[in-house]
N, C-alpha and C positions, 0 to 999 in steps of 0.2 A: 748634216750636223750644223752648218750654218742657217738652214732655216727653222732648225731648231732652235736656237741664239736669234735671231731675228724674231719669231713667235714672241719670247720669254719675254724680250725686250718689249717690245708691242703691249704686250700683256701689262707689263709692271707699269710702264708709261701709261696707260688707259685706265686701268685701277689706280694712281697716282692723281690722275685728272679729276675722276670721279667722286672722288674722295674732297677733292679742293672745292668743286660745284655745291655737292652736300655740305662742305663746312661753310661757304660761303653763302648760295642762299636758306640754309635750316639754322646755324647755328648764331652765326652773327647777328640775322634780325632781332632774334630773343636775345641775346646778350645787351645790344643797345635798347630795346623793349626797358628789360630788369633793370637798365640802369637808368633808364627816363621816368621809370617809376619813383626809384630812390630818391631822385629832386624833383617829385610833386610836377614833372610836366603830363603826368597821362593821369584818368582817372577812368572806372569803374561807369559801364554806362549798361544799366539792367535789361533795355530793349534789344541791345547785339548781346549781350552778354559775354562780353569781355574788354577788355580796356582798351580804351580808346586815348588818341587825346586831345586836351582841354581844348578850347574855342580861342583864346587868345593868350601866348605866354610870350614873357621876355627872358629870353637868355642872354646870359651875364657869359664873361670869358672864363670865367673856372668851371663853367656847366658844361659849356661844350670840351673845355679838356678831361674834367669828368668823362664825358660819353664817349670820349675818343679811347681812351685806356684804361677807363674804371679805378683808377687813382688818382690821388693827388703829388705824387713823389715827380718832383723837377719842375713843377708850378712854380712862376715867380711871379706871376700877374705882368699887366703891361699899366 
């Protein structure tokens, strides 16, 4: 019975993990991608055929708190 309970645990903890790898490197790269888009840092390049980005950009300090949380809500600039 307890290595039953040990298995289940193993189990859920491993599937837990799994789950964090996939949301961390599949889902976060596209989320900051869509959101580097929405301020004009990445652009459209026809010979890879998918967006790349630009050659030289400046980022401001509301851009990067953009790209960090996808909002503006508790910005107060510096």
């Amino acid at each position: 019975m307890k290595n039953r309970k040990l298995i289940i645990l193993i189990t859920i903890v491993g599937y837990t993990l799994l789950c964090f790898i996939i949301f961390y490197y599949m889902a976060i790269p596209n989320i900051i991608e869509r959101r580097a888009k929405d301020l004009g840092l990445m652009h459209y390049d026809g010979n890879k055929d998918k967006f790349v980005a630009k050659d030289s950009i400046n980022i401001i300090g509301w851009e990067i708190y953009y790209l960090q949380f996808g909002n503006m809500n508790g910005y107060y600039g510096f």
